[in-house]
C-alpha positions as CSV (number, residue, x, y, z in Angstrom):
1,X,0.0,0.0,0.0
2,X,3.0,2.4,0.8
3,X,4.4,2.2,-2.9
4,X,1.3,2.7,-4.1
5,X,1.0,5.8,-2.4
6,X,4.9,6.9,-3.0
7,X,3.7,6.2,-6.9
8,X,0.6,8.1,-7.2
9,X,2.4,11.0,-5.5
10,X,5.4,10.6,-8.3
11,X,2.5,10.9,-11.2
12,X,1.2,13.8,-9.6
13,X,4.4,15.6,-9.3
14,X,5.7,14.8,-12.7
15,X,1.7,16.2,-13.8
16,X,2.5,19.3,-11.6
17,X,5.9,19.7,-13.5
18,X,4.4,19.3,-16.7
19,X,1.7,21.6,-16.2
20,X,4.3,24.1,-14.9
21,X,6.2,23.8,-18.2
22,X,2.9,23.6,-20.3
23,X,1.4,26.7,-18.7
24,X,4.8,28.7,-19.0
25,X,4.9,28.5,-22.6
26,X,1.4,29.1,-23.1
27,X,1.5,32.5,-21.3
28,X,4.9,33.4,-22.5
29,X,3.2,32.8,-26.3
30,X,-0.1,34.3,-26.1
31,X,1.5,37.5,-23.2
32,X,-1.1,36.1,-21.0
33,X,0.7,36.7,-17.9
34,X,-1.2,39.5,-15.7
35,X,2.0,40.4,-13.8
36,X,5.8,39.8,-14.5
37,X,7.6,37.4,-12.3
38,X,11.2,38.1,-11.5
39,X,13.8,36.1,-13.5
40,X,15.2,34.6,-10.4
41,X,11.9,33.5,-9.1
42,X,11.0,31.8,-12.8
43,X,14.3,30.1,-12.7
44,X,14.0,28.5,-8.8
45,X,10.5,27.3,-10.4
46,X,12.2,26.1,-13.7
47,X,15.0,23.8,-11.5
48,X,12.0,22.6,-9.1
49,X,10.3,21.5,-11.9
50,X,12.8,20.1,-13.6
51,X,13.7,18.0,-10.6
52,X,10.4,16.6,-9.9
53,X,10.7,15.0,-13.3
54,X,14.3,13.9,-13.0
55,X,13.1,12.1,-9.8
56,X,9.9,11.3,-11.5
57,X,12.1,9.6,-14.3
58,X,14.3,8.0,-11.4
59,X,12.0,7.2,-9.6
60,X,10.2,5.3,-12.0
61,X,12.7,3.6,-13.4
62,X,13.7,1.7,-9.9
63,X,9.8,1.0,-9.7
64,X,10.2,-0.4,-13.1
65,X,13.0,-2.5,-12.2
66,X,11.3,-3.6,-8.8
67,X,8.2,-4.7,-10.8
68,X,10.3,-6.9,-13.5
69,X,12.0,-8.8,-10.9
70,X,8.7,-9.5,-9.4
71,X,7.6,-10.4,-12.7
72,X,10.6,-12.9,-12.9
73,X,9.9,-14.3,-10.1
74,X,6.4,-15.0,-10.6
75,X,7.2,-16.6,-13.9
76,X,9.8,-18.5,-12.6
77,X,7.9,-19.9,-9.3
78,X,4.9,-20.6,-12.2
79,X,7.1,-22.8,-14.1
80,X,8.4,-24.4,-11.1
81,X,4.6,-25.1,-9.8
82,X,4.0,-26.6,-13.5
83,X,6.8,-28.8,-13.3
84,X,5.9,-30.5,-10.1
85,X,1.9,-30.9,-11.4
86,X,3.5,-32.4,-14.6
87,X,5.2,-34.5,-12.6
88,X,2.7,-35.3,-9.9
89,X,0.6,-36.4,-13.0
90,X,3.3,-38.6,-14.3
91,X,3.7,-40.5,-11.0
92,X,-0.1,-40.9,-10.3
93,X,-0.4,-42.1,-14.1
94,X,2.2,-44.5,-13.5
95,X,0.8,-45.7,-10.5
96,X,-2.6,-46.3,-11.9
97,X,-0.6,-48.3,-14.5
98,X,-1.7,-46.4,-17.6
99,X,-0.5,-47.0,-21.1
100,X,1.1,-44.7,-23.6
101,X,-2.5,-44.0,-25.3
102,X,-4.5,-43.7,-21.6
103,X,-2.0,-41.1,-20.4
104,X,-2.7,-39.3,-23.2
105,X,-6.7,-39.6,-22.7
106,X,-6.4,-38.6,-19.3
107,X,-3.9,-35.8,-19.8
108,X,-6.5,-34.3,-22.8
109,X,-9.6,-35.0,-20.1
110,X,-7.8,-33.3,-17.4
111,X,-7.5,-29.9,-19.8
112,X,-11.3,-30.1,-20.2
113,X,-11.3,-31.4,-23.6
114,X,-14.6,-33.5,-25.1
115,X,-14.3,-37.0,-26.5
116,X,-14.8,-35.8,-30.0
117,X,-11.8,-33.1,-29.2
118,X,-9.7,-35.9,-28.0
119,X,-10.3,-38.3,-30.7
120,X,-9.9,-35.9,-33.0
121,X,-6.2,-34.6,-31.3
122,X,-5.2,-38.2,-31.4
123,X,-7.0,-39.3,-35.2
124,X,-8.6,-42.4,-33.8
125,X,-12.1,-42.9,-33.3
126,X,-14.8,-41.6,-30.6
127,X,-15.4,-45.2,-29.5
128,X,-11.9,-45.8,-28.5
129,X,-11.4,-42.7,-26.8
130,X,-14.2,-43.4,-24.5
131,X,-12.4,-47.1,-24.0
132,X,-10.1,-45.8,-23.1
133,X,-11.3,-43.3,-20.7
134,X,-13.3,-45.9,-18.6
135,X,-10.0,-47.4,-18.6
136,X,-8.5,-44.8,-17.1
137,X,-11.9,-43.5,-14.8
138,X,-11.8,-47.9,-13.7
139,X,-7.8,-48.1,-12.9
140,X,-7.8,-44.3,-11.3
141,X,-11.1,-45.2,-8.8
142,X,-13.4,-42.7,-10.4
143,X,-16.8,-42.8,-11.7
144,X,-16.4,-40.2,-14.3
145,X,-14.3,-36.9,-15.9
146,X,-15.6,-34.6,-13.1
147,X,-14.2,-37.2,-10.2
148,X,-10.5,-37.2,-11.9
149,X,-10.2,-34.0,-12.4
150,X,-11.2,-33.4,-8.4
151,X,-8.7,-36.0,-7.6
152,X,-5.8,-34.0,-9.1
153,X,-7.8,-30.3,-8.0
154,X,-8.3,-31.9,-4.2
155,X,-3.8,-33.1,-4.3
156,X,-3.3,-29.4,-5.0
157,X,-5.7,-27.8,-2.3
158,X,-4.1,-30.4,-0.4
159,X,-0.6,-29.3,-1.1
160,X,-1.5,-25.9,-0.5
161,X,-3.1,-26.3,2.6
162,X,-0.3,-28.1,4.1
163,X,2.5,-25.4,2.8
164,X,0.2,-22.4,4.8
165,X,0.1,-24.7,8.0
């Protein structure tokens, strides 16, 4: 909450600045101004602007930097959650002693994909896709698409609930 409260206070002072300049040329181009300001008073204003938007620029570069790293992170903690699904899928497969074909079936039905998707993915026919599924639902200890996927949802909740303990 405190950066974003250091960052909307950088946006307005680079806006202020901005405006500043804006506004200054404006007047100084249409003889607007109502009353002269010394040159020494227009200069201090000229440096204080300018160094709102040299922080401003500063400023939001490190705030740049700070939110790519995050990013990396993020991506890189995302890839290392995928690979331990991946392979928590691999190792349950294998213990429900699924072949080449079922793995496949079951990977396809895990995404959410129809039979007519998955035989069509794999070029063999609707009949053997749904074989193969009851295969899969008969050696995994499910009734249906719905119950495998919750077996694989409920290992992750698990998971999770465990690593907040």
């Amino acid at each position: 909450m405190k950066r974003h409260i250091l960052l909307f206070a950088l946006v307005v002072l680079q806006g202020a600045c901005a405006v500043f300049f804006v506004a200054d040329i404006m007047l100084t181009v249409f003889g607007a101004r109502s009353a002269p300001i010394s040159w020494q008073t227009r200069e201090l204003l000229e440096i204080g602007a300018s160094l709102g938007l040299v922080l401003g620029v500063v400023l939001g570069w490190l705030a740049l930097r700070r939110t790519l790293a995050q990013k990396e992170r993020a991506e890189e903690s995302l890839r290392g959650v995928q690979s331990a699904f991946r392979e928590h899928l691999d190792a349950t497969f294998t213990h429900w002693s699924l072949t080449p074909a079922e793995r496949d079936v079951a990977l396809f039905t895990i995404k959410g994909m129809s039979i007519q998707e998955i035989a069509a993915l794999r070029n063999t026919s609707e009949g053997t896709v749904k074989a193969q599924s009851n295969a899969i639902y008969r050696k995994s200890g499910v009734s249906g698409r719905a119950q495998l996927l919750s077996l694989f949802l409920d290992d992750l909740l698990a998971e999770d609930a465990e690593s907040h303990s």
